[in-house]
C-alpha positions in Angstrom: 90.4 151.2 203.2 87.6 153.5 201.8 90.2 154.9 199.2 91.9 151.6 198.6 90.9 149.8 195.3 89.0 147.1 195.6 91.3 144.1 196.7 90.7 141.4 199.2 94.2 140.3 201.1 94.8 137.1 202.4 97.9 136.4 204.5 99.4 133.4 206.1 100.4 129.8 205.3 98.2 128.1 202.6 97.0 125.3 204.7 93.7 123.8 206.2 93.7 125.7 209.3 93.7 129.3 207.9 90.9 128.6 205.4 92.5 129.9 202.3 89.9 127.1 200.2 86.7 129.2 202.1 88.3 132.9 201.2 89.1 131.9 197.2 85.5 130.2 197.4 83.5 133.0 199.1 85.9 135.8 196.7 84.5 134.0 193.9 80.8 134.2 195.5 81.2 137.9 195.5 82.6 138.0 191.9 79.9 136.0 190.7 77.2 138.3 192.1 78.5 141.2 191.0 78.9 140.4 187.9 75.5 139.7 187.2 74.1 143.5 188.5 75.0 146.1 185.4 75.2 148.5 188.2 78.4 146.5 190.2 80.2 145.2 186.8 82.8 147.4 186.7 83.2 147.0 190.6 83.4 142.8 189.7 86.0 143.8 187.0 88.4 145.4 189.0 87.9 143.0 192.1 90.9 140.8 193.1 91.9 138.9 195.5 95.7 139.2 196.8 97.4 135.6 198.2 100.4 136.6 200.9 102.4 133.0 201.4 102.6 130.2 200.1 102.0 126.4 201.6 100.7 122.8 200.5 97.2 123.8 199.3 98.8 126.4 196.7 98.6 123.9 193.9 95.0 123.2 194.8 93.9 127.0 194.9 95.8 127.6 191.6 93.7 124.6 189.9 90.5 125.4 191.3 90.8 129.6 190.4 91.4 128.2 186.7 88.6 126.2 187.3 86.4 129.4 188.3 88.1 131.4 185.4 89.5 134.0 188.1 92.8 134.5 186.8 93.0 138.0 186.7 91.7 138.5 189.6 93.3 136.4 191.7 97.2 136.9 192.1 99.2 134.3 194.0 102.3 136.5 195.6 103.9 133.8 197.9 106.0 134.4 201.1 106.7 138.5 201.6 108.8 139.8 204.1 107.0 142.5 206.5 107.7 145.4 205.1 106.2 144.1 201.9 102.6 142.8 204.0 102.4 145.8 205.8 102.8 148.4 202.3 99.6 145.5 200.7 97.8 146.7 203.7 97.6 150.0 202.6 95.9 149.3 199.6 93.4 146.9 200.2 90.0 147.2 201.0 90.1 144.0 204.1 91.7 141.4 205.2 90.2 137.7 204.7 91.5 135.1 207.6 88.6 132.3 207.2 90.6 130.5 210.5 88.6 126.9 211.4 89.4 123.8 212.5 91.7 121.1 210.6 90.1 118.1 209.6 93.5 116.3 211.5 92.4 118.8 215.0 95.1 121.9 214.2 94.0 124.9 215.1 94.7 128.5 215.5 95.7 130.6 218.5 95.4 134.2 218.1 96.8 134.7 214.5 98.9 137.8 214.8 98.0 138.9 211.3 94.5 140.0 212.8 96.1 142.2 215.2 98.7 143.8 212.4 95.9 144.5 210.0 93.9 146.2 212.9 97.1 148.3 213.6 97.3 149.0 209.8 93.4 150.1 210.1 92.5 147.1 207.9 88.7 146.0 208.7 88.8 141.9 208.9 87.0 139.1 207.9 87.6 136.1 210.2 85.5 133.7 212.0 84.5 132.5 215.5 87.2 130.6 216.0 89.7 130.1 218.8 91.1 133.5 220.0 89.7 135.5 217.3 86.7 136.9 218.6 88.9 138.2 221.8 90.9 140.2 218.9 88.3 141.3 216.5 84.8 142.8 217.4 82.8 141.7 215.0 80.4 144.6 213.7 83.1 147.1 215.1 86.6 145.8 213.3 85.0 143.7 210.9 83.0 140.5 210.2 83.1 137.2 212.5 81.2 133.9 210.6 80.9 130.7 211.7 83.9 128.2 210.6 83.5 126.7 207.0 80.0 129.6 206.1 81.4 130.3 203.0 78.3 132.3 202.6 78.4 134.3 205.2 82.2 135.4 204.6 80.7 136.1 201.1 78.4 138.6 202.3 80.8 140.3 204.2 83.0 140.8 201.4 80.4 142.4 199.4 79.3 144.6 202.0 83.0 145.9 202.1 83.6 146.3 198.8 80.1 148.3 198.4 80.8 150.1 201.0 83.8 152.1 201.1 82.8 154.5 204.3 81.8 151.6 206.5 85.1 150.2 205.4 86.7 153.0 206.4 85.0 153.6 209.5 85.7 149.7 210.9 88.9 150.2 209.8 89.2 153.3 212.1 88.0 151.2 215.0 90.2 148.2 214.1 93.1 150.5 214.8 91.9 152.5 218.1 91.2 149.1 219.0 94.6 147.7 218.2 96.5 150.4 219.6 94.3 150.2 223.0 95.1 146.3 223.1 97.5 145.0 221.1 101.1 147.2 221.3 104.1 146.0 223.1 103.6 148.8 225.7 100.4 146.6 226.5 101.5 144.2 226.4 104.8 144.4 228.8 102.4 146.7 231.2 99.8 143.5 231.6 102.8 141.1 232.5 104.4 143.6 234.9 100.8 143.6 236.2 100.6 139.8 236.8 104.1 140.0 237.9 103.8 142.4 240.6 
């Protein structure tokens, strides 16, 4: 991540649940504010925020970045197959999952994105929601904010971008932390264990 230009990824289905309103909303925050510091221009310039999938609310975040006048830095790429999700994670700076509660109830589990950004050694930006905070340790493998604090996701994202080493090193944690927890090895090992 520390060498990685200065892109945002979001991945998963563009509805309610996975907050994809809250991450455009808080990347436009961050582009705001940097725009207005001659010293972070050229950072706010070459900012962009990366869309991975595609979903009901896509119409909805493609009005409101036109709205916000992000178009160049806001790139809608729809559904990618793996491969293709795992090569963006190599050159972005974090990973944005603002997961809350639906308006209708639906909710997350333990989006598996998390733990395949972690394994990439992608820092995250999610909130305290459902099983989240038993995947990412927030201050360790990235940000946790309460559902719907647009503000607060905001903040993280700046102190990302603005900080390529602490990028780097929570990305470095992310994936010791994956690899302890989140492989198939581990996986298989804690059923056998329950099994037996």
């Amino acid at each position: 991540p520390a060498a990685a230009a200065p892109k945002v990824l979001f991945v998963g289905r563009l509805v309610e649940k996975k907050g994809p309103l809250d991450a455009l909303e808080a990347f436009s925050n961050v582009h705001a504010r940097l725009s207005q510091s001659n010293r972070t221009q050229h950072l706010a310039r070459s900012m962009q925020f990366v869309v991975l999938g595609d979903g009901p609310l896509r119409s909805v975040m493609v009005h409101r970045v036109a709205i916000l006048g992000l178009q160049d830095h806001v790139v809608f790429e729809g559904l990618r197959e793996p491969a293709e999700v795992a090569e963006q994670m190599r050159h972005c700076r974090c990973l944005l999952l603002p997961s809350k509660t639906a308006r209708d109830g639906d909710s997350e589990g333990c989006p598996v994105v998390l733990q395949e950004s972690q394994m990439a050694g992608l820092p995250v930006i999610s909130t305290f929601h459902a099983g989240i905070p038993e995947i990412v340790i927030d201050g360790e493998t990235g940000f946790l904010c309460k559902e719907g604090d647009v503000h607060a996701l905001a903040s993280a994202i700046e102190t990302l971008l603005l900080n390529p080493e602490q990028a780097k090193a929570m990305g470095l944690a992310a994936e010791h932390h994956a690899r302890a927890n989140f492989t198939i090895d581990h996986h298989i090992s804690s059923l056998m264990s329950v099994l037996s």
